[in-house]
C-alpha positions in Angstrom: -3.9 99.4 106.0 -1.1 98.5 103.5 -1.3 101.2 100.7 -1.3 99.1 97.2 1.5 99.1 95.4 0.0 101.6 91.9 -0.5 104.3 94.3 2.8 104.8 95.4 4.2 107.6 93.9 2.3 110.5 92.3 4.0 109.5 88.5 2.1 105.8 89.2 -1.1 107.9 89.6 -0.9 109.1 86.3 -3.3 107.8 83.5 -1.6 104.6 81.0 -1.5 107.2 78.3 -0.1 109.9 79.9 2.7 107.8 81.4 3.7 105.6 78.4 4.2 109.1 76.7 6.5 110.6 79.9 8.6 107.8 80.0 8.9 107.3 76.1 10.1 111.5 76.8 12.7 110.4 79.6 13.8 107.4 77.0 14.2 109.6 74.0 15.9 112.3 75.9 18.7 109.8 77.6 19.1 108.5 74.0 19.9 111.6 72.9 22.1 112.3 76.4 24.6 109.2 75.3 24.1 109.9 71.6 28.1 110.5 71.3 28.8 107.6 73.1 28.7 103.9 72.2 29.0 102.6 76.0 28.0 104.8 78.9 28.1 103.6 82.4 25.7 105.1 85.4 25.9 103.9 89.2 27.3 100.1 88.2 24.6 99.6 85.6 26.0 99.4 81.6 23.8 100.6 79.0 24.3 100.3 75.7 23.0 102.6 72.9 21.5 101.1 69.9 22.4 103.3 66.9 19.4 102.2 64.6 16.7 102.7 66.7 18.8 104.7 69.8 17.5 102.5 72.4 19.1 101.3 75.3 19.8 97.9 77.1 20.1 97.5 80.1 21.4 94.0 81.9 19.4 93.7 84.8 19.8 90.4 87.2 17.4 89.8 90.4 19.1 88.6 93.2 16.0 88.1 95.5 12.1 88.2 94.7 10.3 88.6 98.3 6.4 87.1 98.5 4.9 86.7 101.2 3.6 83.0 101.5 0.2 83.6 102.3 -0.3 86.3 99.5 1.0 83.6 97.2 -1.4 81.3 98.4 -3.9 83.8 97.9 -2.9 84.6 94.2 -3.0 81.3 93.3 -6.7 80.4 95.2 -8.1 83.2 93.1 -6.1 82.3 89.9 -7.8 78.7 90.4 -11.4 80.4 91.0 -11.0 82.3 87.8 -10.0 79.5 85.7 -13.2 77.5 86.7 -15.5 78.7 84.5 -13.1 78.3 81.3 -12.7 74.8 82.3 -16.1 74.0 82.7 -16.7 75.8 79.2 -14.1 73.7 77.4 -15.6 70.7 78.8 -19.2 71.3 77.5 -17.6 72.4 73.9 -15.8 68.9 74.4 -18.5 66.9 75.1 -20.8 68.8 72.1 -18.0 68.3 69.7 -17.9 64.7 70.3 -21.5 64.4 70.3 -22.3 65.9 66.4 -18.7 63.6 65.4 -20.8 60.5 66.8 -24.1 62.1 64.8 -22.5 62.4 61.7 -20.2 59.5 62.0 -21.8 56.6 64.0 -19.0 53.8 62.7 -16.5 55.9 65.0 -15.8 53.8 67.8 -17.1 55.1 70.8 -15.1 54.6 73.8 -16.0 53.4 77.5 -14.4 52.8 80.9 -16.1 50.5 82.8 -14.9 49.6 86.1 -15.4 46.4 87.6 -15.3 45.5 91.1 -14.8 41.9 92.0 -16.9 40.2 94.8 
């Protein structure tokens, strides 16, 4: 069995609270780290120091993005699946809408398709 992906290190088991509050520690504490400098540089990757706010940026490009075809598939079955009942629900408040337009304003020109096959 594949182990999922939020479960892979003990600091991913940590609650959202907990963790937004470690890693705003570990932020603040290498903004203070580079405080004296305006350009640092750390295994290739540049990161520039802010000095308003003493954030940093970082320049990040991905090179390749690995998914598996069939969990892609997958992803995209379910996203379809969940986006059913929205669609259905925008149609009914559609259809309503138009319905109290033609109530209250019968001169509106009501619009019809009407196919005709030829013998």
């Amino acid at each position: 069995m594949v182990e999922p992906h939020f479960a892979a290190t003990a600091v991913e088991d940590l609650p959202r609270t907990l963790r937004r509050e470690k890693e705003a520690r570990q932020r603040e504490a290498l903004g203070r780290s580079i405080e004296g400098s305006a350009h640092h540089e750390t295994n290739g990757t540049n990161f520039e120091v802010q000095p308003e706010t003493g954030r940093t940026d970082t320049d990040v490009t991905i090179s390749l993005l690995k998914i598996p075809f069939f969990e892609l598939m997958l992803f995209f079955i379910k996203a379809l699946f969940a986006a059913l009942p929205a669609l259905f629900l925008l149609g009914v408040l559609l259809w309503l809408a138009g319905d109290i337009l033609m109530a209250y304003f019968p001169q509106l020109v009501k619009m019809q398709i009407i196919f005709k096959i030829p013998n």
